[in-house]
C-alpha positions as CSV (number, residue, x, y, z in Angstrom):
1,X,29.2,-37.5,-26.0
2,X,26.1,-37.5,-27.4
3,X,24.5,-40.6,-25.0
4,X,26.0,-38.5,-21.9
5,X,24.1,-35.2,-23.2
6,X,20.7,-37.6,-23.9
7,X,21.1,-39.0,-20.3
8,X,21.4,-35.7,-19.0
9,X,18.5,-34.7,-20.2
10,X,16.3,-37.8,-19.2
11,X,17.8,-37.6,-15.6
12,X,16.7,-33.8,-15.3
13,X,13.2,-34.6,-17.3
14,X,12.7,-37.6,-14.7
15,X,13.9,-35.1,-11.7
16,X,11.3,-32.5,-13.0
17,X,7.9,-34.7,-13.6
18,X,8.7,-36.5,-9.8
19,X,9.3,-32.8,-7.8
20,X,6.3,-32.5,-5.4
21,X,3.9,-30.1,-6.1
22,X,4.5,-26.4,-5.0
23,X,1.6,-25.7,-1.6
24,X,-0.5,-23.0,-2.8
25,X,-0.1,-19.3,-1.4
26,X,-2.2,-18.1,1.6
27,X,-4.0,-14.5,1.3
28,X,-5.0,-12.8,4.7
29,X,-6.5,-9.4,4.4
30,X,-7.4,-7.5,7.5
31,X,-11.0,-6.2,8.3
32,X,-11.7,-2.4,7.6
33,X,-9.3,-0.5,9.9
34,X,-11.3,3.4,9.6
35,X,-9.7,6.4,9.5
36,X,-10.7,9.9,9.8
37,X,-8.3,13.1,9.8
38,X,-8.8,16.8,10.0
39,X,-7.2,19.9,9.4
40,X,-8.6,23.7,9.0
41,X,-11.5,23.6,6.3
42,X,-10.2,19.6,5.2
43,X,-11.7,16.5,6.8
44,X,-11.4,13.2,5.3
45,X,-12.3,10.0,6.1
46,X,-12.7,6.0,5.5
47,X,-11.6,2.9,5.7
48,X,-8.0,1.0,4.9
49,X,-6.5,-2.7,4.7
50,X,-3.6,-4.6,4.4
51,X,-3.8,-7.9,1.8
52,X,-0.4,-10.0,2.8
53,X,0.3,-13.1,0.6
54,X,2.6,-15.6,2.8
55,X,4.4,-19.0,1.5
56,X,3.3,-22.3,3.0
57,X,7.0,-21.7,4.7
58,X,5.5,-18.4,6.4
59,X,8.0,-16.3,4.4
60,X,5.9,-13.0,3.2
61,X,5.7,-12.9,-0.5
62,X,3.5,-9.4,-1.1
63,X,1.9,-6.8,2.0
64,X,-0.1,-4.4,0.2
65,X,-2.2,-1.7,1.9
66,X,-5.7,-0.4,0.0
67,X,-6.9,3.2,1.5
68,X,-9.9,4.5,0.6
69,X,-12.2,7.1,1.7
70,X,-13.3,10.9,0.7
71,X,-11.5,13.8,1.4
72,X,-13.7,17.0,2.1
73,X,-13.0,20.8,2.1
74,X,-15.3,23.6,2.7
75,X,-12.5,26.8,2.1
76,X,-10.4,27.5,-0.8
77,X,-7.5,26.4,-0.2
78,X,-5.9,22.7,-1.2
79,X,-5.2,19.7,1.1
80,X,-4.0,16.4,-0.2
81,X,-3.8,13.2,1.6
82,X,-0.9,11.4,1.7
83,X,0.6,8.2,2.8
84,X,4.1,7.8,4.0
85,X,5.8,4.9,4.0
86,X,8.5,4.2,6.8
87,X,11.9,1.6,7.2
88,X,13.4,1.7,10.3
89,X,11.1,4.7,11.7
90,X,12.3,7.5,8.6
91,X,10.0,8.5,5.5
92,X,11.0,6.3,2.8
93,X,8.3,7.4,0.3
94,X,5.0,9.7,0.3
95,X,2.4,8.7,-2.0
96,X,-0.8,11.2,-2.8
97,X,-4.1,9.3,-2.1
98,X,-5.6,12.5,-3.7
99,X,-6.0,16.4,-3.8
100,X,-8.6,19.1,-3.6
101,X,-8.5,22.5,-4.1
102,X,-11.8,24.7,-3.2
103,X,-15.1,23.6,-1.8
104,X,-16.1,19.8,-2.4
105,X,-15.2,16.7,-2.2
106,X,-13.1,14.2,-3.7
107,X,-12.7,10.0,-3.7
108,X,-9.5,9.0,-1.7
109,X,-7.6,6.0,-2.8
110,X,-4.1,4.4,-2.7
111,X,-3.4,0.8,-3.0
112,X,0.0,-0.1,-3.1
113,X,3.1,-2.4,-1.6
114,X,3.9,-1.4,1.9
115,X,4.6,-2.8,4.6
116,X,5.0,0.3,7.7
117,X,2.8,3.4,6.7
118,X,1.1,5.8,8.3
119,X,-1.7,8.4,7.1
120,X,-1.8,12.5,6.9
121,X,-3.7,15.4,6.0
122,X,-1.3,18.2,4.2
123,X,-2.4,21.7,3.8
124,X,-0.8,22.5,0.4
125,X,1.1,25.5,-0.3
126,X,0.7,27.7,-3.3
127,X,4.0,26.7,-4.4
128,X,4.1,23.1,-3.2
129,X,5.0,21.3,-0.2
130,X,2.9,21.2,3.1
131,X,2.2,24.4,5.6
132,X,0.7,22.4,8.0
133,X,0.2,18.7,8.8
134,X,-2.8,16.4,10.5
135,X,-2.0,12.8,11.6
136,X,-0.8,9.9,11.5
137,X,-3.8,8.2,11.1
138,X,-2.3,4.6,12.1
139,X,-4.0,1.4,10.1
């Protein structure tokens, strides 16, 4: 038993050292696709990009999109942007690329795994959720 067990081993440490050597990932990132939204006393503005990491095989390993930009109000109320993800042409998750409430202005930023999404401008209500809406903004 023991000489089948140590051949067992050598055949699978012999398979192991001779496998070929895995082809190294390839990284594409697109140029800077701008953006620019408005909505009442908000404005916002800047630039996205998608990073995809692919296989030597072309199967897609990672598509991640980076937004950034800055989000501007001259009122007093609160806007947020917000990037919605879609599957099969419905919301399948909102993320908040940042918020401002009053006069100024604010960095914008979301990085994060996506691979259909689409950009807004949401005037925020008091008690949460949107009363009014501004986009897409496509990437």
């Amino acid at each position: 038993m023991r000489m089948r067990t140590l051949a067992v081993a050598a055949l699978t440490a012999g398979a192991i050292g001779f496998a070929p050597a895995a082809a190294a990932d390839t990284v594409t990132t697109t140029p800077p696709l701008p953006w620019s939204l408005g909505l009442q006393t908000a404005s916002g503005s800047g630039a996205s990009h998608w990073t995809t990491v692919t296989r030597s095989d072309g199967y897609t390993l990672s598509h991640e999109l980076t937004v950034d930009g800055t989000l501007t109000n001259t009122g007093s109320g609160c806007y947020r942007v917000e990037v919605a993800e879609f599957v099969f042409g419905f919301p399948s998750a909102v993320h908040d690329a940042g918020k401002i409430c009053g006069a100024g202005t604010i960095p914008v930023h979301y990085q994060g795994t996506a691979y259909n999404a689409s950009l807004y401008l949401c005037a925020v209500h008091p008690k949460g959720g949107c009363t009014a809406m501004a986009g897409p903004a496509r990437f």
